[in-house]
C-alpha positions in Angstrom: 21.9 31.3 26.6 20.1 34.5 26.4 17.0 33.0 25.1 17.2 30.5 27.7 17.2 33.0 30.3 13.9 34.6 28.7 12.1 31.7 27.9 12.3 30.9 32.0 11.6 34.1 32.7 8.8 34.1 30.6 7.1 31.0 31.6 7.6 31.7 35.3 5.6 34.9 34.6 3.1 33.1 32.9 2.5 30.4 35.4 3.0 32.2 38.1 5.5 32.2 41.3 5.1 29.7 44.3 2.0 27.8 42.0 -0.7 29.9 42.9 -4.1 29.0 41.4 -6.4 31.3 39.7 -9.5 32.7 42.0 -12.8 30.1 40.1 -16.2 31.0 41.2 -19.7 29.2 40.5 -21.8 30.7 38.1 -25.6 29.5 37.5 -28.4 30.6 35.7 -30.8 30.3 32.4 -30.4 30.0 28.6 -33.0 30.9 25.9 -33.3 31.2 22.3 -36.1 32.9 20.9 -37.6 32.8 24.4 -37.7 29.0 24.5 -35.6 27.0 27.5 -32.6 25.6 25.6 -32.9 22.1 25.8 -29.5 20.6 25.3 -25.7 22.6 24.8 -22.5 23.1 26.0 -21.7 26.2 27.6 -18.1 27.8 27.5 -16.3 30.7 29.3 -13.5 32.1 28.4 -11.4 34.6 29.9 -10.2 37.6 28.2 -6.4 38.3 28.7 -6.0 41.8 30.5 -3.2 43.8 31.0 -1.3 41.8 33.5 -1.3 38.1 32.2 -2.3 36.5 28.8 -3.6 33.4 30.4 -6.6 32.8 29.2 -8.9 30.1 31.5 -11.3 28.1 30.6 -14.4 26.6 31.9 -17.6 24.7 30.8 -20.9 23.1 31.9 -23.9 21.5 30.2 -27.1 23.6 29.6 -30.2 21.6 29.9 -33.8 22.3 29.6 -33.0 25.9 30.2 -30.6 25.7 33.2 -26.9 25.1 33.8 -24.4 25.2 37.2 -20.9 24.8 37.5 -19.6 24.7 40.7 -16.6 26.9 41.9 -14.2 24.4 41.4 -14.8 24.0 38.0 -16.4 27.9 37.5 -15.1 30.1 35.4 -12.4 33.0 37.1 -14.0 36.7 37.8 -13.3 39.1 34.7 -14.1 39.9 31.4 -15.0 36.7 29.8 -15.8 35.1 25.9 -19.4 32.7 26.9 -19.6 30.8 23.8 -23.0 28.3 24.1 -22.8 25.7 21.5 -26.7 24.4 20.7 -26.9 20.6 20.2 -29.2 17.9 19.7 -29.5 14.6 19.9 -29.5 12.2 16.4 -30.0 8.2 16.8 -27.2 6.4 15.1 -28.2 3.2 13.3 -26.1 0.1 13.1 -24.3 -1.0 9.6 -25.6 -4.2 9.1 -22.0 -5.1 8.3 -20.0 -4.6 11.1 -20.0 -6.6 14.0 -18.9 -3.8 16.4 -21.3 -0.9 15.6 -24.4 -0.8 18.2 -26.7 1.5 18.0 -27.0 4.7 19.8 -27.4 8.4 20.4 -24.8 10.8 19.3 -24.7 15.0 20.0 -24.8 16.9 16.9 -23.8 20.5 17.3 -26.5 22.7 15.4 -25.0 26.5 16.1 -23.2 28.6 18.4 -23.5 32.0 19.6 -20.7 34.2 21.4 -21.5 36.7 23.9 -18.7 38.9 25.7 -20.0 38.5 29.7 -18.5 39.9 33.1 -18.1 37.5 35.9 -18.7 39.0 39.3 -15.8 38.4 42.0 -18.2 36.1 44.4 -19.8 34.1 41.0 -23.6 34.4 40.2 -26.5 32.3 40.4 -28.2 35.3 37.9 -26.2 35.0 34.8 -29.0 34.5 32.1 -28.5 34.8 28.8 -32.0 35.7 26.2 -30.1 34.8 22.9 -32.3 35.1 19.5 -31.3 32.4 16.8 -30.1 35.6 14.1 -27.3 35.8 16.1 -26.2 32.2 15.6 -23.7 30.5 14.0 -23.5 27.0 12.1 -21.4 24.8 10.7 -17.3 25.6 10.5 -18.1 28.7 11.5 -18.8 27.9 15.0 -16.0 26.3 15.7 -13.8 28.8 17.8 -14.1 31.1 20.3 
């Protein structure tokens, strides 16, 4: 019973009385590497877990040629935040000549990742820029997580 009792108490904690939504803001800006637009990724925030709630939200838009915007309903909440931008490209896939299904097509191949810890302003920004410099990147399994 006891571990009933905290186990509600806990997750009423975590989500929060009367279903109150976290505060999202739009966020904006540029994405180099090597002082070169960024042509195609993923970009990721992720909020860092401060002394009042563990939640942790998430958000994510699509950089391309250089530029990305998420709007506040899908922006990332104001804090301390984990921006994880995941490089990709575009491969052509190929049809096997055996099966009857495969077309062909493009397919996103993810190339590297780089972290950066960020700090989204209360209102948002339309000047979050990030210069990143491909020693700092990531590949393969180990760009997996955040």
């Amino acid at each position: 019973m006891n571990r009933y009792i905290l186990c509600l108490f806990t997750l009423t904690m975590v989500m929060g009385c009367g279903g109150e939504k976290l505060p999202r803001v739009p966020v904006s800006g540029k994405a180099t590497l090597d002082g070169q637009p960024i042509l195609l990724a993923q970009i990721l925030f992720v909020a860092l877990p401060d002394d009042v709630t563990s939640i942790r939200p998430q958000s994510a838009g699509q950089i391309k040629d250089g530029n990305f915007q998420i709007k506040p309903s899908f922006g990332p909440v104001p804090g301390a935040q984990l921006a994880r931008i995941v490089l990709l490209k575009e491969t052509t896939v190929q049809p096997d000549p055996s099966s009857e299904t495969q077309q062909a097509g493009v397919q996103l191949e993810e190339v590297g990742s780089i972290t950066v810890p960020i700090e989204i302003p209360e209102n948002g920004t339309n000047e979050l820029n990030f210069d990143l410099n491909s020693k700092d990147m990531t590949t393969g399994e180990a760009s997996s997580g955040v």
